[in-house]
C-alpha positions as CSV (number, residue, x, y, z in Angstrom):
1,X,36.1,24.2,-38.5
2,X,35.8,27.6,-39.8
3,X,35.2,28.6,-43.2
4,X,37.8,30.0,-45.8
5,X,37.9,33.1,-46.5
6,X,36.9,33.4,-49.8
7,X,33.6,30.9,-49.4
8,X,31.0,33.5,-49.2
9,X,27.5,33.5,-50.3
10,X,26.5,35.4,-53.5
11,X,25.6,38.4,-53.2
12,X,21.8,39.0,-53.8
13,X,20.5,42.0,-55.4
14,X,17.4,42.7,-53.7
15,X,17.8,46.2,-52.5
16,X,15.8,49.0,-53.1
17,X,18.2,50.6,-55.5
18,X,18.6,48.0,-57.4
19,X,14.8,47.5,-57.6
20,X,14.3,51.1,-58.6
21,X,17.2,51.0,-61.5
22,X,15.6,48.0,-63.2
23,X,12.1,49.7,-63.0
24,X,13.4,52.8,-64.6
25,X,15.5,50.2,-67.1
26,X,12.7,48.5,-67.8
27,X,10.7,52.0,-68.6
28,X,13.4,53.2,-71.2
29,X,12.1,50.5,-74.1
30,X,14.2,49.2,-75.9
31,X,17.9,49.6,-77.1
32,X,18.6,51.0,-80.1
33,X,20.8,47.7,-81.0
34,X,18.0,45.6,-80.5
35,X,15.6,46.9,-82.8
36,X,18.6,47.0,-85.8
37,X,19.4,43.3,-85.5
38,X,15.7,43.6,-85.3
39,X,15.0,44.4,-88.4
40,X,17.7,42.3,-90.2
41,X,16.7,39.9,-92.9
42,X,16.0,36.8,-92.1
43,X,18.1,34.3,-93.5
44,X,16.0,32.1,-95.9
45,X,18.5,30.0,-97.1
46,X,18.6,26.0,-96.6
47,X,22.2,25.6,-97.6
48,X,23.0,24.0,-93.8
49,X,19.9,21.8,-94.7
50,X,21.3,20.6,-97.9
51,X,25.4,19.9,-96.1
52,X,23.4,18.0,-93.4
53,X,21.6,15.8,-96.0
54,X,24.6,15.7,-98.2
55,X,26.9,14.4,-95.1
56,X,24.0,12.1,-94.0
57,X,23.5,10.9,-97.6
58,X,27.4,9.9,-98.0
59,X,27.1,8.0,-95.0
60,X,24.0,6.1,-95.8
61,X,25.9,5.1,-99.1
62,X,29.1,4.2,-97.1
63,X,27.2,1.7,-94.8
């Protein structure tokens, strides 16, 4: 039995091309995108904390 025709292997990326583009990708640094979210604030606040104790709490009292 033959194989269908849309059952093919995936295609690798192992050329030389491809090698070379990630090198010179890899050489760039950084996007610009990156090192915004970067530099974002870090949420501090514990306000998920507090409705996962709150929800946990009611249940506690329910049982």
């Amino acid at each position: 039995m033959t194989r269908h025709i849309i059952d093919r292997a995936a295609p690798k990326a192992e050329g030389a091309r491809v090698k070379h583009f990630l090198d010179l990708a890899r050489k760039e640094g950084v996007h610009p995108a990156v090192l915004e979210l970067n530099q974002r604030p870090a949420e501090r606040g514990a306000r998920k904390v507090q409705e996962f104790l709150r929800i946990d709490l009611e249940e506690r009292a329910e049982a």
